[in-house]
N, C-alpha and C positions, 0 to 999 in steps of 0.2 A: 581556394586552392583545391585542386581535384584531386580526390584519395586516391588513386593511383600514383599521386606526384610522391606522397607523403611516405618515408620508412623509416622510421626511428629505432626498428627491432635492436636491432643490435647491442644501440644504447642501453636499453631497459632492460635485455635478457643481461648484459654482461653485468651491470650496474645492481642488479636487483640481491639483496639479501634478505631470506628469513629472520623474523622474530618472533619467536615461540617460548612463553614463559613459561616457566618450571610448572603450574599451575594453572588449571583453564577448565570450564565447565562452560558448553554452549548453552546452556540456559541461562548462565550469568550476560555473556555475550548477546544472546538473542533477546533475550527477554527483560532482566531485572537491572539492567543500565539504563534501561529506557523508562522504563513505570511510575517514575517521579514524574514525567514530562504527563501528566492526564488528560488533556489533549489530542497525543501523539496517537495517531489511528495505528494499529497490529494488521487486522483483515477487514474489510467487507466483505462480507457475505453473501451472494443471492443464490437461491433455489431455483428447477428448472417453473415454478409452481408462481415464480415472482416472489418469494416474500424476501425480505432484506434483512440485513441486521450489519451492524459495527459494534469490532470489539477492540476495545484500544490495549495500548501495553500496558495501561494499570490494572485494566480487568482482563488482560489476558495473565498477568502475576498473581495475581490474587484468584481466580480461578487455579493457575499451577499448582497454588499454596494448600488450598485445601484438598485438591487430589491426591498431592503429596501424602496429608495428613490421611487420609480416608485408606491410602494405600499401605500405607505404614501400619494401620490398625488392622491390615487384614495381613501383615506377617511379611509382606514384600518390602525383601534388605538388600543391600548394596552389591551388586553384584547380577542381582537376580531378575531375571529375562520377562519383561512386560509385553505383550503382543497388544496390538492396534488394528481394529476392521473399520474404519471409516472414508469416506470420500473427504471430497474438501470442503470443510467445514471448523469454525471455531475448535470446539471440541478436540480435534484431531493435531490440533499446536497446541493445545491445552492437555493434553495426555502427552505428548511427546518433551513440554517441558518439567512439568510435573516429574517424571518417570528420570531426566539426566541433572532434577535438581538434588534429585536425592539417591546418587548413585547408583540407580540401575539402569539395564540395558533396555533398550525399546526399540521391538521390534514392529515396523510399520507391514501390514499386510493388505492389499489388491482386496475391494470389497468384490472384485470379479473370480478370484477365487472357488475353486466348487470344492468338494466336501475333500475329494484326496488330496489332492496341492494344500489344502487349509491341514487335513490331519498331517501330513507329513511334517511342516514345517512345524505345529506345536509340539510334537510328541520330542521331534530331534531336539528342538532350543529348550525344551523342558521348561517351557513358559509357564511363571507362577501365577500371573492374572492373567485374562483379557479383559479388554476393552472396546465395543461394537455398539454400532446400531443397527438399525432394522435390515441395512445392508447386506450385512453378515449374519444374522441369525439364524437364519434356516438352514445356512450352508454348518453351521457351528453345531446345531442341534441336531444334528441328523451324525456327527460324529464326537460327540462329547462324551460320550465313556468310553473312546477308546484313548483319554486322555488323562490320564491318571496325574501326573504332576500339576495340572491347574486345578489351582486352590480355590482362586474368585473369578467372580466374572460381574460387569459392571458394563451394566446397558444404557443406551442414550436413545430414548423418545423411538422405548419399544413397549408401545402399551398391550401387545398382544405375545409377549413372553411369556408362555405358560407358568402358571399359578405353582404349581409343583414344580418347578424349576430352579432352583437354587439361586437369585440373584439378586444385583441391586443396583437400582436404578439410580443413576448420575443425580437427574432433579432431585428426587427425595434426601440422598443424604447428603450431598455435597457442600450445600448451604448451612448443614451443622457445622459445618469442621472450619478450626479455627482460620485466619484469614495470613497470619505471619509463618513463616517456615526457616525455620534456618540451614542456610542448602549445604550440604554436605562438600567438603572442598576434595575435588578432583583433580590428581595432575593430565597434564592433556594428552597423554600417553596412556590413560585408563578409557576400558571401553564404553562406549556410547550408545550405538548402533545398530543391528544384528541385521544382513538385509542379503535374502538369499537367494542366489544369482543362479540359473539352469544352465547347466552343463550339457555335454553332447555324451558322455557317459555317467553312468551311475543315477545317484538322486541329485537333487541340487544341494549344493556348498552355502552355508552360509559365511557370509566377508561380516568380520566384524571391524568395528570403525574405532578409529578413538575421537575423542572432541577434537583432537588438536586438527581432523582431516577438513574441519570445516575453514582453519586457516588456510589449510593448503589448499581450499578450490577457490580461493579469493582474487587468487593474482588473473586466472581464468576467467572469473566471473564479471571482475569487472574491466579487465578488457574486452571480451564479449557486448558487454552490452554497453562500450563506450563510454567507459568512465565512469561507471556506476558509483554510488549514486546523485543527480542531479538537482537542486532547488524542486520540489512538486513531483519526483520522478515517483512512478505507481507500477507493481510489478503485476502481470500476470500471465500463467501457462496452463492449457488445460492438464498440464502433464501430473498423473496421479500421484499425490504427495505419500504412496506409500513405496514408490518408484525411486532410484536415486535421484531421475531425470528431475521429478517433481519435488524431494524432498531437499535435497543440495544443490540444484543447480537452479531451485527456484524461491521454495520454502525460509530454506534455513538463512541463506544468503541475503533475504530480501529485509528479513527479520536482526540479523546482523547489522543492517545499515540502519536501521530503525525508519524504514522508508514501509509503506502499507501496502500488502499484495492482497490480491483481489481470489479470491475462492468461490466458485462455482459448483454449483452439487447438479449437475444432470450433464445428459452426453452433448458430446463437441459435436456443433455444425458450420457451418460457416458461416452462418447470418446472426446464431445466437455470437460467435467471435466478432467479426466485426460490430455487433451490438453490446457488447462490454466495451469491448476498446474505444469505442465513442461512448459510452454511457459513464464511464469510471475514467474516462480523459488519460486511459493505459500508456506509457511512455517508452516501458521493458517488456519484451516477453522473449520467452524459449516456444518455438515452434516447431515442431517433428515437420520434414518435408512432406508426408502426406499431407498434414493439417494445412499448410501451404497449398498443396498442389490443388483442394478441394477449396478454398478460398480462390487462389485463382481463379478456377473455374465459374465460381458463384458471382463472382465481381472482377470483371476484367480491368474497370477503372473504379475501385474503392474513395477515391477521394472526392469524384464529382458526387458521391450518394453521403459519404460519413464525414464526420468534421472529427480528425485525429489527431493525438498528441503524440503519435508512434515515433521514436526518435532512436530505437535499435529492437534487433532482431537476433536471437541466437537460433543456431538450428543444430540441431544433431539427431545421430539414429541411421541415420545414411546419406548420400549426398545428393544434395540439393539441386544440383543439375543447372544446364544454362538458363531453360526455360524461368525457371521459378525464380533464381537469380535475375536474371531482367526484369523480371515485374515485378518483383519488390523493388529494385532499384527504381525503375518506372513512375509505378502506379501504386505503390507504398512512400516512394522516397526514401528508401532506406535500404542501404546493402547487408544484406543481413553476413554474421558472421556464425562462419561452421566451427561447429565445434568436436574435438574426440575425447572419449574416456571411458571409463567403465567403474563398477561398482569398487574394487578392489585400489583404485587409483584414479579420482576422477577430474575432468577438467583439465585436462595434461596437454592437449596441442588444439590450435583453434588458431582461429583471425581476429583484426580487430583492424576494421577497415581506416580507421580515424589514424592508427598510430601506424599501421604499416598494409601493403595492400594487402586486398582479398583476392583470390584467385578462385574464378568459377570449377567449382569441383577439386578442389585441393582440402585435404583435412584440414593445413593449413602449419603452422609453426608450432614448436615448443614455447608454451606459456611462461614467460621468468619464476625462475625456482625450479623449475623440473627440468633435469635433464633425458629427452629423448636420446634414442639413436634406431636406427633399423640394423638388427642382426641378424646372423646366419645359426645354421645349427649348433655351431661350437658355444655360443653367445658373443662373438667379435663383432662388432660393429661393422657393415658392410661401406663402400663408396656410394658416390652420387650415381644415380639409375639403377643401383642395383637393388632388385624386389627381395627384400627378408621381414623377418618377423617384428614389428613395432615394440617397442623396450622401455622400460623407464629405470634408470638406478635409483637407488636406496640412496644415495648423497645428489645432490645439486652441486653444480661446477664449481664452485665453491669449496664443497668439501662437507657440507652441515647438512644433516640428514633432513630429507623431506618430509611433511609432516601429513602429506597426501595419502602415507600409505596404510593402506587397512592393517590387522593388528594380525591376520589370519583365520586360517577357515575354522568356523566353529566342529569341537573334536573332529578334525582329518586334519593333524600335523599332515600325514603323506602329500594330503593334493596344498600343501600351503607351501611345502618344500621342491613339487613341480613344478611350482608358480616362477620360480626362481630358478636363475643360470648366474650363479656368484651373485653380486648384487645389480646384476638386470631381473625387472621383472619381467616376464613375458605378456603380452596381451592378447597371445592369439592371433592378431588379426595382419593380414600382410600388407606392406606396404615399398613403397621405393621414395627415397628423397631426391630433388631436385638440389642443380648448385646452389641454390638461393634457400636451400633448406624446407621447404614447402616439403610437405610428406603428400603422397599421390594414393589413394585406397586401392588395392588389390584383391579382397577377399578375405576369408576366416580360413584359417591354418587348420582349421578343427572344423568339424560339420556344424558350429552354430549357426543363425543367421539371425538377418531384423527382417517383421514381417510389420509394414503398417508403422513404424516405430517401433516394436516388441523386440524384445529379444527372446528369440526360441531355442530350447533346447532339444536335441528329436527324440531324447531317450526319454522322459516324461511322457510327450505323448506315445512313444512307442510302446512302451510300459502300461499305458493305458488300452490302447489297442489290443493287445494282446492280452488282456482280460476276458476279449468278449471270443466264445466258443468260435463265431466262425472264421477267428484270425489264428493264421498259423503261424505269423510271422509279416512282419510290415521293415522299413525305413520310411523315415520322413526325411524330405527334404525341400527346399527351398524353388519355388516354380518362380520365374522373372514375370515380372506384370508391370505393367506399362505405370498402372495408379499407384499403386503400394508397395512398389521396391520389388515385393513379395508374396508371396504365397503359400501357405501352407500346405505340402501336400505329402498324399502317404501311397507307397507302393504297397500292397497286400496280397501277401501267401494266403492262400485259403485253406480251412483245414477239412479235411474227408469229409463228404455228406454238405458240402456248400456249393453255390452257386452265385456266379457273378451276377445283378441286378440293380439295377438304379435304387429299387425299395431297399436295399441292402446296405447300399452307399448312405442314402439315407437314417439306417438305423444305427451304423457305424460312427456319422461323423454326431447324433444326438449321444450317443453312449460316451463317448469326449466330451461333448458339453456339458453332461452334467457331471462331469469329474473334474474337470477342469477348468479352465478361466475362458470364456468365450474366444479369446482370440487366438488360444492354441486350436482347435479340433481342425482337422484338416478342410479345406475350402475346396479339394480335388483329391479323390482315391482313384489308384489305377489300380487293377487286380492283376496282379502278374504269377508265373508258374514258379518260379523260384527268383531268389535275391541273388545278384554277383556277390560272391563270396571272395574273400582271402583265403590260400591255402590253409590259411591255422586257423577259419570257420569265422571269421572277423564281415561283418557286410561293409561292401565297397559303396557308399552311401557318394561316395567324390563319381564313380562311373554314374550313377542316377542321377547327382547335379548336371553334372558335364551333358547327359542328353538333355536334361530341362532349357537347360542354355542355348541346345545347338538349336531344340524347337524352338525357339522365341524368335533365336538370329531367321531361320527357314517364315516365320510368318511374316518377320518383318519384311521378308525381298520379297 
């Protein structure tokens, strides 16, 4: 039967109820259900270097257990804010369960990171350890005493951590500490989490999470990826597990089913992709449309070269488009399913081509359990066709609260109370539904955007910008590109005594890079005389989009 024939939506959204026990700890769920089974594989592992490793669910519990202990002997209690610099790697599900068995918060952090984005975010969560490897250490040590509230710091196979440095290395004492833990019991309404999301003003908010949000990206997840999970099913996404994309929509979930995801430590191509997914016989992945669109390109017929087990595709970050859609349908076999959400509420509307169609470029439906709707200013729900702001309430149609939703911004009651119009949340992002319910993307309500997959915030990098003497004044905004959605780029005032210059542009967009995460610094500076202002001094960051746009439409005719 051809998935276009097949809709069951209705059934399953109306049909579907929540069940959320009084009591819940994602490391019990992820982890220590499974650990008796010693067999049962947790990750493989491989490095961009080739070497391999498997770590199963016994010895991913029993490693938790004595981080636990190691972490407890250094004063870190229930409550208290653990920070993570790792790529994907053991370790880094190994500190993440560790850290929610024994009551505290864990915050996962971008080993792409550079020194300000890393201080800001410790100093705000007032994180009592960290925990890094060689990834992160440079970017760490270069601003650790402006970090008074971190107590320990706890290094992974960093043999060049200076000697005078206050630290202690995972190998050496981990393997003391005893091997049983008694995990601390959690209700699922206590937080998990801490995972901090850039805004288009200010600094960025951290969303904190509770355990129980891992139930709520379930109903998403595994309609996304077609029923997940299957006899043999193997999950993997290059998406960064200190990311939500990466940690809930790939991580935590894959770990839930007790099914084995595959963790890669070097950068995505599309040959080392396609070369996992035939080597680890991959069945699930979450793909950003870029990582898509750069496989395309590399393999127009993927099947006559790799011998694949791919049997679904999730994709989100922006839309997928026709192009990429056909060739996975194609030359994959597999229609991938789009998906929407965000850090505060994730997994909330998507496809699932098996149970009901996929529609080329459509966000796609409300997942069972969440109820959507697109609003208008007031927060009223608008009709069919008409473009308002994407919403999710605080109850499901039902009536029983959903369990998706984060717990609130870490200290800023204010922006957790903006976040909300009665109990819609807002998402920012605009959209219009169709009769059939499919939500259509329209834009960010706000100047955020996705650049490549990323989510950018412009005031970060603006804020950065405007450290360095010869900027008087910038907006960043969003340049349309054919490969990446997007582009980062920055208008700049120049301040007296400067001169516009390529070598300038140059020294401009390195002075980003080492501040911040490679994928923010702008890929394009224009130098302009002054910024369109609002009368009350406000930059009209929406007039700068709007010409990025109309150049793209002007090259394309």
């Amino acid at each position: 039967m051809a998935a276009d024939s097949v809709d069951h939506y209705s059934t399953l959204y109306r049909n579907f109820r929540w069940e959320v026990p009084l009591y819940f700890n994602i490391a019990e769920a992820c982890c220590r259900r499974w650990a008796s089974e010693t067999k049962r594989t947790a990750i493989y592992h491989e490095d961009s270097a080739g070497n391999t490793s498997r770590l199963s669910y016994a010895g991913l519990s029993k490693a938790a257990n004595q981080l636990s202990h190691l972490l407890q002997l250094q004063g870190v209690q229930r409550g208290d804010v653990v920070a993570c610099i790792m790529p994907q790697r053991p370790e880094t599900a190994i500190t993440i369960m560790a850290c929610l068995q024994m009551g505290a918060i864990v915050m996962p952090l971008s080993f792409l990171f550079g020194p300000e984005a890393l201080e800001y975010r410790l100093q705000h969560s007032e994180a009592k350890a960290l925990i890094l490897d060689s990834s992160g250490l440079d970017a760490y040590l270069s601003i650790a005493r402006s970090c008074p509230h971190l107590q320990t710091l706890i290094t992974v196979d960093c043999p060049h951590a200076p000697a005078d440095f206050p630290h202690l290395e995972w190998a050496n004492y981990l393997p003391q500490m005893p091997v049983d833990f008694e995990m601390i019991q959690t209700r699922a309404t206590d937080p998990a989490i801490l995972i901090y999301t850039s805004g288009t003003t200010g600094a960025p908010k951290g969303a904190l999470i509770p355990h129980s949000a891992i139930i709520g990206n379930l109903t998403g997840f595994v309609a996304s990826q077609n029923w997940f999970p299957k006899k043999k099913d193997v999950f993997w996404s290059p998406a960064d597990w200190a990311w939500t994309g990466g940690l809930m929509d790939a991580l935590l979930p894959s770990l839930y089913f007790g099914q084995p995801i595959v963790g890669y430590q070097g950068r995505f191509t599309a040959e080392t992709a396609f070369y996992l997914l035939e080597k680890y016989k991959i069945t699930n992945t979450f793909l950003f449309p870029t990582a898509l669109k750069m496989m395309m390109k590399a393999e127009p017929a993927p099947r006559e070269k790799y011998k694949l087990k791919l049997r679904a595709i999730m994709s989100a970050g922006e839309a997928v488009g026709d192009a990429v859609f056909h060739w996975c349908e194609q030359a994959l076999n597999v229609i991938p399913n789009e998906m929407f959400g965000q850090t505060e509420m994730n997994y909330i509307v998507g496809n699932s081509h098996q149970q009901w169609p996929a529609r080329p470029g459509s966000m796609g439906r409300p997942y069972p359990g969440h109820q959507v709707a697109v609003i208008d200013d007031d927060g009223k729900p608008v009709g069919a066709g008409v473009t308002g702001e994407v919403a999710m309430h605080r109850f499901d149609i039902h009536g029983h609260p959903d369990p998706v939703f984060f717990l609130g911004y870490w200290k800023n009651d204010s922006a957790t109370r903006d976040k909300f119009s009665g109990d819609w949340c807002r998402t920012g992002d605009l959209a219009y539904a169709d009769v059939d319910g499919y939500l259509w993307y329209q834009g960010r309500a706000d100047d955020m955007f996705k650049a490549a997959g990323y989510r950018i915030g412009p005031s970060e990098i603006e804020n950065c910008l405007v450290k360095h003497p010869a900027v008087a004044n910038t907006a960043v905004v969003p340049k349309p590109d054919k490969e990446r959605g997007n582009l980062v780029k920055a208008y700049v005032v120049l301040s007296p005594g400067y001169k516009a210059s390529d070598k300038l542009i140059l020294e401009l967009q390195k002075h980003v890079k080492g501040k911040l995460a490679p994928y923010e610094y702008p890929k394009e500076i224009e130098f302009i005389d002054a910024l369109p202002m609002t009368t009350t001094g406000k930059v009209q960051r929406r007039v700068l989009r709007l010409q990025e746009q109309e150049r793209f439409k002007q090259k394309r005719t």
